[in-house]
C-alpha positions in Angstrom: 14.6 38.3 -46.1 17.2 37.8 -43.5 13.9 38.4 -40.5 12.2 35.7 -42.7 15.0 32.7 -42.4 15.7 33.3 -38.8 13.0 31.2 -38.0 14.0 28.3 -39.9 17.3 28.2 -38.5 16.2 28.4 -34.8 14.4 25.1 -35.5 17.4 23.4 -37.0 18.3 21.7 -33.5 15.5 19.5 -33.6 16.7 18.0 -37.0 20.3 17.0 -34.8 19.5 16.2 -32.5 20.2 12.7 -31.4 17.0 9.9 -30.7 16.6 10.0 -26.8 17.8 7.1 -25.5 16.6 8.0 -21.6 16.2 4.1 -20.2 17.9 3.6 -16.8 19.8 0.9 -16.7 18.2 -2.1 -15.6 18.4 -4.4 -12.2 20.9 -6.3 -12.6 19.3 -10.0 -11.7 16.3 -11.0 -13.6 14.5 -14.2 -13.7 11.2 -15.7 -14.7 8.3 -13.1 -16.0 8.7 -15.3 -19.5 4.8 -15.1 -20.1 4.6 -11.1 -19.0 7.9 -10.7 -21.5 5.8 -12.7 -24.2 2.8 -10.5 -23.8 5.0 -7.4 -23.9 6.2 -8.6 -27.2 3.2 -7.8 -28.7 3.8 -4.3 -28.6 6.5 -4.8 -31.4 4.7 -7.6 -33.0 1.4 -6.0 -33.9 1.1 -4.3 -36.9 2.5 -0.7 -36.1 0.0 0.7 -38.2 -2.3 0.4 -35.8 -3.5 2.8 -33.3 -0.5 3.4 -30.4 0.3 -0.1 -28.7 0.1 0.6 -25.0 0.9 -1.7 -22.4 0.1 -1.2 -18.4 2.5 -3.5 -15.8 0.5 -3.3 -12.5 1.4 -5.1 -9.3 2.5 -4.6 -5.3 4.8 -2.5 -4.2 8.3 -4.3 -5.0 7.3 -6.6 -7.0 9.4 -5.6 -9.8 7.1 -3.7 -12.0 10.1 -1.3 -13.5 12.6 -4.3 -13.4 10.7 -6.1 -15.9 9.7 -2.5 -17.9 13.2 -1.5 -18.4 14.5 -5.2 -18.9 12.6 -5.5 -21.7 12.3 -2.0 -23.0 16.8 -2.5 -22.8 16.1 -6.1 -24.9 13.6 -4.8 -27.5 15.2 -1.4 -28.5 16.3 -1.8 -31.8 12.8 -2.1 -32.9 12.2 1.6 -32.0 14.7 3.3 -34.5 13.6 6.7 -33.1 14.4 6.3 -29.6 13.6 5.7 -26.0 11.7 8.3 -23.6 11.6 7.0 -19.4 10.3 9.4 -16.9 9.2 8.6 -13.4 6.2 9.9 -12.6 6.7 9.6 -8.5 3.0 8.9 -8.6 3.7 6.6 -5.3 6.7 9.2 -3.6 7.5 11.2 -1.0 8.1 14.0 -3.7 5.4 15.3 -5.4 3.5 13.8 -8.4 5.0 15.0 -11.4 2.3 16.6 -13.5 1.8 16.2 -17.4 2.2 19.4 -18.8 5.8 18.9 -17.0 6.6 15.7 -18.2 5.4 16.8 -22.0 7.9 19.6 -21.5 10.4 17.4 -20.6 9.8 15.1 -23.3 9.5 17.9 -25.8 13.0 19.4 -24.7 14.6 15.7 -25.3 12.7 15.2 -29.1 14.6 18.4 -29.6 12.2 21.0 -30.1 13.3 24.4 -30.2 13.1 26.9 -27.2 10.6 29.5 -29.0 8.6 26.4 -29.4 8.1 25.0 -25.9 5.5 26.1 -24.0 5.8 29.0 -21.5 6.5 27.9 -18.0 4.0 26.8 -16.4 3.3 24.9 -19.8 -0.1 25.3 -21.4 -0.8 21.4 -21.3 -3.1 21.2 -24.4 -0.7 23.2 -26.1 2.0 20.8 -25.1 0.3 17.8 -25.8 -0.5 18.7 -29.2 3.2 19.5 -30.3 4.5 16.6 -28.6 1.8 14.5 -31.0 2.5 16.3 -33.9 6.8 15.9 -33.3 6.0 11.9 -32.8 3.9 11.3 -35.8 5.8 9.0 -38.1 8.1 7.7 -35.7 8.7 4.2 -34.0 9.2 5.3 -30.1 9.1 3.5 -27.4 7.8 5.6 -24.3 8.0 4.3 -20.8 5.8 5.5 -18.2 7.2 4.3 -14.5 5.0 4.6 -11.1 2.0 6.0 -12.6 -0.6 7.5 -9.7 -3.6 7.2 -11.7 -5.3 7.3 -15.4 -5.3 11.2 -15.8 -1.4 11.4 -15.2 -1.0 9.2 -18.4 -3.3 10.2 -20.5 -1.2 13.5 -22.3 1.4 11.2 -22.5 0.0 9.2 -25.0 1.2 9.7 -28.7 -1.9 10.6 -31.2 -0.2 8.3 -34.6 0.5 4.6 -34.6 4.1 3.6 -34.9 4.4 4.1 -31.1 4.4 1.7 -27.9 4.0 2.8 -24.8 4.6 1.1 -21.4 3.0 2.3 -17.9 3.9 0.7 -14.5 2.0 1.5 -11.6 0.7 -0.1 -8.2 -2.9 0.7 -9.3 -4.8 -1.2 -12.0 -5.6 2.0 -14.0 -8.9 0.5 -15.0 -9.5 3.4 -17.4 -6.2 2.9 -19.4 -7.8 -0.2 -20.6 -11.1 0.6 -21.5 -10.7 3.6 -23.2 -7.5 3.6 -24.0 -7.3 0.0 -25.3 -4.2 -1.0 -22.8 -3.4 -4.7 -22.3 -3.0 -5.1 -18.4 -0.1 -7.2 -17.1 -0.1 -8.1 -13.6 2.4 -9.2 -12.1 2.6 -11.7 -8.9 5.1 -12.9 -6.6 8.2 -15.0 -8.0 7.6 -18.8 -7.2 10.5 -20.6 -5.0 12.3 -21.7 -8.1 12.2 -18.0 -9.1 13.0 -16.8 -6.2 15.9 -19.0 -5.2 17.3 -18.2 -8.6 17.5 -14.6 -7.9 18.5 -15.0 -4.5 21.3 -16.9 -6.3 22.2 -13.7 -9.0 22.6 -11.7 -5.9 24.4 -14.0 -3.4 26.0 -16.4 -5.6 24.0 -19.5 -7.3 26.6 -22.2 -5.6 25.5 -20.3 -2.2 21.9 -21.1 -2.6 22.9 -24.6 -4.2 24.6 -25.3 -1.2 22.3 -24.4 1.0 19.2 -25.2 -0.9 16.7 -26.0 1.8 17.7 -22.8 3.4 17.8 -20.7 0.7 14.0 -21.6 -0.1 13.0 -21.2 3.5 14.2 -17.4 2.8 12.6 -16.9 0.0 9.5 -18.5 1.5 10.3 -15.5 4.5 10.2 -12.8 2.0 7.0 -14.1 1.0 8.3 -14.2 -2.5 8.8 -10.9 -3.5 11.2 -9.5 -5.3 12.6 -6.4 -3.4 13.0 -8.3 -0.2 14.6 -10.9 -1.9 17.0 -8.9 -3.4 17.7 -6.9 -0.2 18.2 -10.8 1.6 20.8 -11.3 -0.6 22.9 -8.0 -0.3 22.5 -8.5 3.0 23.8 -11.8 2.6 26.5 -10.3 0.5 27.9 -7.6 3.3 27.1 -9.1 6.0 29.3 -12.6 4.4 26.5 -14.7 6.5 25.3 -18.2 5.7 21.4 -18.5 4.2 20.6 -20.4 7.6 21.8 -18.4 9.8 20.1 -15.2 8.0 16.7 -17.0 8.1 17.0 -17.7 11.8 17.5 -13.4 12.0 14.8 -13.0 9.8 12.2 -15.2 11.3 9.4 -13.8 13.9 7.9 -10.6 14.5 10.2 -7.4 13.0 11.1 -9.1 10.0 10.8 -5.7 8.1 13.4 -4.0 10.3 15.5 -6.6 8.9 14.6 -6.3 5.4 16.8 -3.1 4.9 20.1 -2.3 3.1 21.8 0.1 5.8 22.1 3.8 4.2 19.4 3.0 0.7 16.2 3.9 1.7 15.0 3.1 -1.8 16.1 -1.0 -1.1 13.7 -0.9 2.5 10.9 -3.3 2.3 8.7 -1.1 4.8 9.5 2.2 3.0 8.0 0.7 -0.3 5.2 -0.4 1.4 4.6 3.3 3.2 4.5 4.5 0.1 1.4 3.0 -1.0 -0.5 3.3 2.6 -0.2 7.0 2.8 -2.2 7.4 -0.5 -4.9 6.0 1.0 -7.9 7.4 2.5 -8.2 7.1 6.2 -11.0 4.0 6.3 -8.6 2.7 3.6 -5.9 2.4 6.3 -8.2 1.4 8.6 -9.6 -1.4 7.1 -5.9 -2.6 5.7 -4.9 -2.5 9.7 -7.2 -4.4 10.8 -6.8 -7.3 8.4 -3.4 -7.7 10.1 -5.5 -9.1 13.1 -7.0 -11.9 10.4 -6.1 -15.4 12.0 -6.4 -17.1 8.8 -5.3 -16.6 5.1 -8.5 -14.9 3.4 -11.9 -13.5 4.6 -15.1 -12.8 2.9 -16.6 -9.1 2.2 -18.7 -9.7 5.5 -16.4 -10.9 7.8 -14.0 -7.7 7.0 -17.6 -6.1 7.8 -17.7 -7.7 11.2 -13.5 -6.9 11.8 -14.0 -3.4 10.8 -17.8 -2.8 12.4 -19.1 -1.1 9.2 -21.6 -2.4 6.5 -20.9 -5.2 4.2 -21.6 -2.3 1.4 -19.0 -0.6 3.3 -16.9 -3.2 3.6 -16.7 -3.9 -0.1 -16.0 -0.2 -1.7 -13.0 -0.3 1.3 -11.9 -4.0 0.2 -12.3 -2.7 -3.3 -9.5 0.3 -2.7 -7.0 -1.7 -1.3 -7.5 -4.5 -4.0 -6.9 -1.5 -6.7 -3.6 -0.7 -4.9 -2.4 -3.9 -4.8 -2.3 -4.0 -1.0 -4.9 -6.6 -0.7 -5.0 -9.9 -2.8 -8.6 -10.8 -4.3 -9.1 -14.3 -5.7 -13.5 -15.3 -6.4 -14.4 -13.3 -3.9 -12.5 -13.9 -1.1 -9.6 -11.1 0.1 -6.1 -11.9 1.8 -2.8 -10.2 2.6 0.8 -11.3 1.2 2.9 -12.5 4.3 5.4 -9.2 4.1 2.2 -7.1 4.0 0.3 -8.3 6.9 3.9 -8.2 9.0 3.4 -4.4 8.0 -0.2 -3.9 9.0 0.2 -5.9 11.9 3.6 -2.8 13.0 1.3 0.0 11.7 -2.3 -1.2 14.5 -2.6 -0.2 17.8 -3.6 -2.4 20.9 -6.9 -0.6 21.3 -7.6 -1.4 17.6 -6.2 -4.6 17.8 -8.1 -5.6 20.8 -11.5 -4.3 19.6 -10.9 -6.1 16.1 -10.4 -9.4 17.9 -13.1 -9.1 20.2 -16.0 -7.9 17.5 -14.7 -11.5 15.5 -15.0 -13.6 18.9 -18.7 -11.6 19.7 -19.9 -12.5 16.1 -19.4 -15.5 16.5 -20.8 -16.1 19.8 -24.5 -18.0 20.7 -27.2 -15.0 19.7 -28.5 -14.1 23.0 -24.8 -13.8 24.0 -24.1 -11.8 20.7 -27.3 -9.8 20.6 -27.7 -9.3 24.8 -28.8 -5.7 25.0 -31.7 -6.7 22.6 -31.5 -3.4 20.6 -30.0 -5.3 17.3 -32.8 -6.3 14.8 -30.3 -6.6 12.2 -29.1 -10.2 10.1 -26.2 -11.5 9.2 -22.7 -10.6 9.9 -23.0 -7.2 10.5 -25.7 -7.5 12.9 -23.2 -9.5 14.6 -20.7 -6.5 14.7 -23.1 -4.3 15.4 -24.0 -6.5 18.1 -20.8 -6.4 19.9 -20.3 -2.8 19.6 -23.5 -1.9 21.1 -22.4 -5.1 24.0 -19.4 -3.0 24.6 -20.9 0.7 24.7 -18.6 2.3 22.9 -16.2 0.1 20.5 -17.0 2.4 17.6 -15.9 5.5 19.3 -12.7 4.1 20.3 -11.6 2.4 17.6 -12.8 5.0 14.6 -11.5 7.6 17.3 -7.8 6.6 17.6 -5.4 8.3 15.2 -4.0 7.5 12.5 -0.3 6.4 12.0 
């Protein structure tokens, strides 16, 4: 009998033990996000009968994707009697990714299953998944999901019973989440100069920024409007006890990013966040993001990247299409452009080689034909004819710029 009721009381911890309450604390100044908040709201508003509510906050690097997660998970908890369960996935880190059957054991540990119930080590990951389901069914939990690398690192995580809402931030759109998963994307943008001066103003002191209002929007306007830089402009501000002018006139001009840095916190350095997203992508990837540094203008078309780059316009669109999933490219009807902090950062990461060969294929493309087309071996059309013109005009473009390494 005795052998019998052992088991029962090994499992007794996960009847005391405590709803996990794991959500960091949040960041301090928050403004603006009102019509992301509202949409988020609908996770606790929909009938929690339903299937799992699941929610996915995608945006840029810095942008403030786990600011507005944990600000609202923080103002929304009482609605999830059962508790609160963070993890960052480091799906965008210089640590590894974590995996799922890790995270579920994690999870599991913190729901307060037993030890003789977890899975060995390294966990069996359908195994996993299917306890944590079965120890979430009935409950109201909120689960958030921070820095998600892609679809498949999620998808375990999901709770199999209604009651649940989940909420996934990553710099990719996670495409997948939504169509089979039924997730309502939020994106998020840059903060608008009102926005942005008011958060400059929760960091540096709102009679600062009132006193110096032209100034203050002239910074914001330098930090292209996004939230990390801001926030590092005005602890900067803070330490350094400067005026908004004078930190504008430091900021303005080439190097702006190694100004955009709170000495001895990596984790507050505009360029690191940015690195972190570059380095996940495939070499053309980076190629292609390089190059549009070298864009005179705002925006280009799918062929004009063609002629920049000297590939295809098929080409050009799968490579446009990348960095427009990871948020390092902005794509609006058709037409493609980089944020001002990002194309600062693609114009550091080129060489002068690739630099100079970029220029010159826009210059040649746009030159008369028998100019653009003068060793008469192009019977191509269009745009990338044009490219292809001047590479085979300079014998040997393509070799040098495909050929030089990648930083």
């Amino acid at each position: 009998m005795e052998g019998h009721g052992a088991p029962a009381r090994r499992a007794e911890p996960a009847a005391t033990t405590p709803p996990p309450a794991q959500l960091p604390s949040g960041s301090g100044a928050f403004v603006g996000r009102r019509p992301q908040m509202r949409v988020l709201d609908t996770l606790v508003a929909s009938d929690p009968a339903r299937r799992p509510r699941i929610a996915v906050v995608v945006g840029p690097p810095g942008v403030g994707k786990t600011a507005l997660a944990t600000h609202w998970a923080h103002a929304r908890r009482e609605h999830f009697t059962d508790g609160q369960l963070f993890v960052d996935l480091r799906g965008h880190s210089r640590l590894p990714a974590l995996r799922p059957g890790d995270v579920l054991a994690q999870f599991l540990r913190a729901l307060g299953a037993p030890p003789h119930a977890l899975p060995a080590h390294p966990p069996n990951e359908g195994e996993a998944a299917a306890l944590y389901r079965t120890l979430l069914a009935g409950k109201r939990l909120l689960i958030v999901l921070d820095d998600a690398r892609d679809a498949e690192q999620v998808r375990p995580l999901i709770p199999g019973a209604p009651g649940c809402a989940v909420v996934i931030t990553s710099r990719s759109r996670l495409a997948g989440l939504v169509s089979t998963e039924g997730a309502r994307r939020i994106a998020l943008d840059v903060l608008d100069p009102d926005e942005g001066c008011e958060l400059l103003g929760g960091i540096a002191g709102a009679c600062n920024v009132a006193a110096e209002g032209a100034a203050a929007r002239r910074l914001v306007e330098l930090c292209g409007g996004l939230p990390l830089a801001i926030r590092t402009a005005g602890a900067n501000l803070v330490a350094r006890d400067a005026s908004i002018a004078g930190h504008c006139a430091e900021l303005a001009g080439d190097g702006i990013l190694g100004r955009l840095r709170v000495e001895g916190d990596r984790r507050s350095t505009v360029r690191s966040a940015f690195e972190l997203s570059y380095r996940t992508l495939p070499g053309e990837a980076r190629r292609m993001f390089r190059l549009l540094g070298q864009l005179p203008g705002p925006e280009l078309t799918v062929d004009t990247a063609a002629v920049l780059a000297g590939v295809t316009p098929a080409a050009s669109a799968a490579l446009l299409a990348r960095l427009a999933d990871a948020h390092l490219v902005r794509e609006r009807a058709g037409r493609f452009g980089l944020d001002v902090l990002l194309r600062s950062y693609a114009r550091e990461l080129i060489g002068a080689d690739e630099a100079h060969t970029a220029r010159r294929r826009l210059v040649l493309s746009r030159a008369p034909g028998p100019v653009r087309h003068g060793t008469g071996r192009d019977n191509c059309s269009g745009s990338y004819a044009s490219s292809a013109g001047s590479r085979t005009q300079s014998g040997g473009d393509r070799k040098d710029s495909r050929s030089a390494p990648l930083p």
